[in-house]
GUPA-263492 format. One record per atom (N, C-alpha, C): x, y, z; chain; atom name; residue in three letters; residue number from 1. Coordinates in pm, whole numbers, plus 50000, padded with zeros to 5 digits. Atoms other than C-alpha are relative to their C-alpha. Layout:
X;Y;Z;A;CA;ala;NUM
...
***
This chain:
50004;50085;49882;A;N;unk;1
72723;48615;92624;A;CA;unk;1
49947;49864;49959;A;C;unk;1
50081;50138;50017;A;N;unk;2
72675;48231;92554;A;CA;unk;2
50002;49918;50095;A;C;unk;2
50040;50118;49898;A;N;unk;3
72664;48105;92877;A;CA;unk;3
49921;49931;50024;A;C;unk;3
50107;50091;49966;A;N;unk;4
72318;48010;92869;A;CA;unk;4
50002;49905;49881;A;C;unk;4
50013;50112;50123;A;N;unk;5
72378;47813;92535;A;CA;unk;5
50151;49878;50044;A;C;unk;5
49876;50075;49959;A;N;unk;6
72674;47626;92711;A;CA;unk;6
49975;49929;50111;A;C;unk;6
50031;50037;49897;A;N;unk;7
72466;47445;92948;A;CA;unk;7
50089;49853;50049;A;C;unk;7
49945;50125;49990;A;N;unk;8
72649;47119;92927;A;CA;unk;8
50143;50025;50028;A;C;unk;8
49871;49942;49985;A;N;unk;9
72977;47291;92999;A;CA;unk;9
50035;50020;50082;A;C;unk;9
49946;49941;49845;A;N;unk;10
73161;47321;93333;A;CA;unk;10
50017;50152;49968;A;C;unk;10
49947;49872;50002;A;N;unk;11
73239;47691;93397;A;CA;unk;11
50110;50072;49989;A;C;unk;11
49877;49989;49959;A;N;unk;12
73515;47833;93323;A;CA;unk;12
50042;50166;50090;A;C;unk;12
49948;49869;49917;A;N;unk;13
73693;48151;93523;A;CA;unk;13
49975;50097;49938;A;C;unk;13
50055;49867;50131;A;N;unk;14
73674;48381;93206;A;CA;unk;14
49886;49968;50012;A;C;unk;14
50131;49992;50037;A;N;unk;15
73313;48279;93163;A;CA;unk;15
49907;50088;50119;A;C;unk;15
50046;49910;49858;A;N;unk;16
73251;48367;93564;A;CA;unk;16
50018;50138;50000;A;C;unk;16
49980;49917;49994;A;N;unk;17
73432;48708;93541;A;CA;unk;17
49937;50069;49876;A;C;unk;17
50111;49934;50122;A;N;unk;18
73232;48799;93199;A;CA;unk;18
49860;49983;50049;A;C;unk;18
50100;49985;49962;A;N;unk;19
72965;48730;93341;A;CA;unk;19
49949;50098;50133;A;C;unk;19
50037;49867;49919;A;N;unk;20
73001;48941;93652;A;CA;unk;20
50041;50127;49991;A;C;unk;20
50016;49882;50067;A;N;unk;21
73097;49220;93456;A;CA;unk;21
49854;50054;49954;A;C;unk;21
50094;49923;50086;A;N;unk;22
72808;49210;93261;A;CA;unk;22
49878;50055;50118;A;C;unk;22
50101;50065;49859;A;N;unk;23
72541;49094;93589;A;CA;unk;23
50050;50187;50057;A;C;unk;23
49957;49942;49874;A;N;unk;24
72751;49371;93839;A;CA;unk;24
50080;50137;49913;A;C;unk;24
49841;49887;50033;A;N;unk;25
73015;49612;93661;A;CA;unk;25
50083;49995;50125;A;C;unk;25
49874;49965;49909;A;N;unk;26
73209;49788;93921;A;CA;unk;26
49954;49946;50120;A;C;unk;26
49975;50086;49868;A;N;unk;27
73269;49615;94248;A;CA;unk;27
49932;49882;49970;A;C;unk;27
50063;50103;50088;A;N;unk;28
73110;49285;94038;A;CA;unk;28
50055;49880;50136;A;C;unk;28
49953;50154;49921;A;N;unk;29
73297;49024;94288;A;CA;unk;29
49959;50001;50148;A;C;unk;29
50055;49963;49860;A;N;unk;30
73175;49171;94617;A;CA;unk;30
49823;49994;49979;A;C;unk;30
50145;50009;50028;A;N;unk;31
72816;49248;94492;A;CA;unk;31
49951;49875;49957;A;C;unk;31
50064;50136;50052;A;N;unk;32
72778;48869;94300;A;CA;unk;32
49997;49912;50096;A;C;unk;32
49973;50081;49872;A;N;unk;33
72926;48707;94633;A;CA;unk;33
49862;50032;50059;A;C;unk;33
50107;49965;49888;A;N;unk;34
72626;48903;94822;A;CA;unk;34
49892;49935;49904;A;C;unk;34
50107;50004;50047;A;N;unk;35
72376;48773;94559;A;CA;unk;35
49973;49839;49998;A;C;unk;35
50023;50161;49983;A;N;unk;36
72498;48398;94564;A;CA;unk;36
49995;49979;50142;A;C;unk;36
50017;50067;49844;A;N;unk;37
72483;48396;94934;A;CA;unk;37
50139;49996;50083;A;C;unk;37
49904;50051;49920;A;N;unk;38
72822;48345;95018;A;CA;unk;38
50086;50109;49996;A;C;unk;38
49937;49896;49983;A;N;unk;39
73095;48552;95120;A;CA;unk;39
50113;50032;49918;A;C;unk;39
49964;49955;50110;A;N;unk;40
73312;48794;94921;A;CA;unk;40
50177;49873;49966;A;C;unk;40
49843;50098;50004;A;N;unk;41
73656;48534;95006;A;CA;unk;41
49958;49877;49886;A;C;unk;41
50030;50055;50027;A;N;unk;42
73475;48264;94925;A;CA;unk;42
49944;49994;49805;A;C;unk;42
49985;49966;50127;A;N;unk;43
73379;48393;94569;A;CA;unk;43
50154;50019;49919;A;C;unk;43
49811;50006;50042;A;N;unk;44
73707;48493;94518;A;CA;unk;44
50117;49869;49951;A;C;unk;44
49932;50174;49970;A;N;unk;45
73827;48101;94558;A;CA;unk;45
49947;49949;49827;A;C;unk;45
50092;50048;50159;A;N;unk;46
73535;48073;94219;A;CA;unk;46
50147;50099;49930;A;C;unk;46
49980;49910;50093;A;N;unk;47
73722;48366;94048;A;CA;unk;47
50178;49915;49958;A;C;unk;47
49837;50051;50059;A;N;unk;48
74134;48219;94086;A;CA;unk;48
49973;49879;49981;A;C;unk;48
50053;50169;50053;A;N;unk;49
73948;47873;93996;A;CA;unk;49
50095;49871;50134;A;C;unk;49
49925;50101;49859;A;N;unk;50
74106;47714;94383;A;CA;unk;50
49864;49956;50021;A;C;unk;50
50118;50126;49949;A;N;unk;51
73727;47591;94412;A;CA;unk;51
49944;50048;49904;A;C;unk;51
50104;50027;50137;A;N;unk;52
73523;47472;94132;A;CA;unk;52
49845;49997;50033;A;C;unk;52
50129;49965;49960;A;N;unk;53
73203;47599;94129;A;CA;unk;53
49876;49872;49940;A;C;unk;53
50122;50137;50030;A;N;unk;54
72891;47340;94168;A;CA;unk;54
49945;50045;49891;A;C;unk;54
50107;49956;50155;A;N;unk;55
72653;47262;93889;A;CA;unk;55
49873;50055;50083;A;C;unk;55
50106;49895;49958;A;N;unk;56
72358;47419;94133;A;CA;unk;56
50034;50126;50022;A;C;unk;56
49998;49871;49979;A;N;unk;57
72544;47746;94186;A;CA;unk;57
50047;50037;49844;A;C;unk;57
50026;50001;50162;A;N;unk;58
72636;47711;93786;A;CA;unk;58
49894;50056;49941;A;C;unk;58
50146;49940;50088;A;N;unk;59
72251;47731;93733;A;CA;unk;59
49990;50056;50089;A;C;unk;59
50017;49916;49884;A;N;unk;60
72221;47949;93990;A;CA;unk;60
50047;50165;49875;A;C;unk;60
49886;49861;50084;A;N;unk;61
72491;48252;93778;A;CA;unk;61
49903;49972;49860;A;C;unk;61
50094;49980;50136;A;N;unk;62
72299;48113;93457;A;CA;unk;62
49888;50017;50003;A;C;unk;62
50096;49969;49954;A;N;unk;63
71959;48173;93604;A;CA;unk;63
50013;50147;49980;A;C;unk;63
50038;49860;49919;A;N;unk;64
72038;48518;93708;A;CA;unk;64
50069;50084;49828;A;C;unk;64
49989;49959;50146;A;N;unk;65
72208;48582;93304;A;CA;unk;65
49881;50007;49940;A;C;unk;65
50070;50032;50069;A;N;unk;66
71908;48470;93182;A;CA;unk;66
49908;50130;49981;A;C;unk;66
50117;49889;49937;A;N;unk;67
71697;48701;93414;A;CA;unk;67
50047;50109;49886;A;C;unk;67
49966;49892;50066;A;N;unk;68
71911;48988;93259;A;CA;unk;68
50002;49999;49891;A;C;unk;68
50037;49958;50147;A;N;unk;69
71871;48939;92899;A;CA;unk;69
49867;50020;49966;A;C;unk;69
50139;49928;50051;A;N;unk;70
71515;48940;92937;A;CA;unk;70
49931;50086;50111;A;C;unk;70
50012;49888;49947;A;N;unk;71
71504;49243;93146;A;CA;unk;71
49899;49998;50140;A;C;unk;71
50096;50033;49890;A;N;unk;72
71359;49065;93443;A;CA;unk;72
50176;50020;50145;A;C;unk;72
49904;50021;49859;A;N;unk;73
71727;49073;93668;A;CA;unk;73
49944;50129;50131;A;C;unk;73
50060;49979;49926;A;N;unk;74
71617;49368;93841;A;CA;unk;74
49853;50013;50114;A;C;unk;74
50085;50074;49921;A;N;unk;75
71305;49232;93955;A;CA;unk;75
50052;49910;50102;A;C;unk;75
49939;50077;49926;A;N;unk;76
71508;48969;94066;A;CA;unk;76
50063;50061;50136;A;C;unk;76
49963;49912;49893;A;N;unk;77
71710;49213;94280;A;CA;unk;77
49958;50051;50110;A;C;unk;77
50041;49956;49942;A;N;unk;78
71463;49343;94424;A;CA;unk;78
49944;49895;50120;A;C;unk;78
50051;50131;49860;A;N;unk;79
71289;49024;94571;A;CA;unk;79
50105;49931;50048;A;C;unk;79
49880;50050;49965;A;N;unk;80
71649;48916;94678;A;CA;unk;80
49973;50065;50126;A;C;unk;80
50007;49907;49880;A;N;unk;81
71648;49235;94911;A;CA;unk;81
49927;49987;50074;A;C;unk;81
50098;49994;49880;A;N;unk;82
71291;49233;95053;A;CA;unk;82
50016;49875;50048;A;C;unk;82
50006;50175;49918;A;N;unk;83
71350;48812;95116;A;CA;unk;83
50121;50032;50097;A;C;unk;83
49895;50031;49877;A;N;unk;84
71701;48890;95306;A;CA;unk;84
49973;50111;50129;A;C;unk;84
50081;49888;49884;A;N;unk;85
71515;49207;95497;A;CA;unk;85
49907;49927;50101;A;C;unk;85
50101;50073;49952;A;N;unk;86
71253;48982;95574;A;CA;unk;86
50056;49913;50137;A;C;unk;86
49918;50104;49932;A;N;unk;87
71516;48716;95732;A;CA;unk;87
50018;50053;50100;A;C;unk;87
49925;49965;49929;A;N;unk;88
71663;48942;95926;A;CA;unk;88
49910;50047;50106;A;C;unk;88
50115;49926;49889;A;N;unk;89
71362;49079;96111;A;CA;unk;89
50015;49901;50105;A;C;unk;89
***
């Protein structure tokens, strides 16, 4: 995975879908949509490259790589959940 060494690099479509393989496995485009916030269509638009993904949701996907190589993503996960539980109260 060298996305985080490719910081100066727009994103490309292969780089997005390798990366939510690695991030998600199975159902990867429904589950990454729920983690960036936005909805599963709307991801979808990132994946056939019809909308180019910002450089804050860029570091946003390379943030959350990062988490997972140093074995902090599910932490991450977790305070994702209790913050959108929280919201919803």
């Amino acid at each position: 995975m060298e996305c985080i060494n490719s910081l100066n690099t727009m994103m490309s479509v292969e780089e997005l879908k390798e990366i939510g393989h690695y991030l998600f496995k199975q159902g990867w485009q429904t589950r990454f949509a729920e983690y960036l916030g936005i909805t599963p269509q709307h991801f979808r638009r990132y994946v056939s490259g019809k909308t180019k993904i910002s450089k804050s949701r860029e570091n946003q996907i390379r943030m959350m790589v990062y988490l997972k190589k140093n074995g902090l993503f599910e932490d991450y996960q977790v305070n994702l959940i209790q913050d959108t539980l929280t919201r919803k109260k």
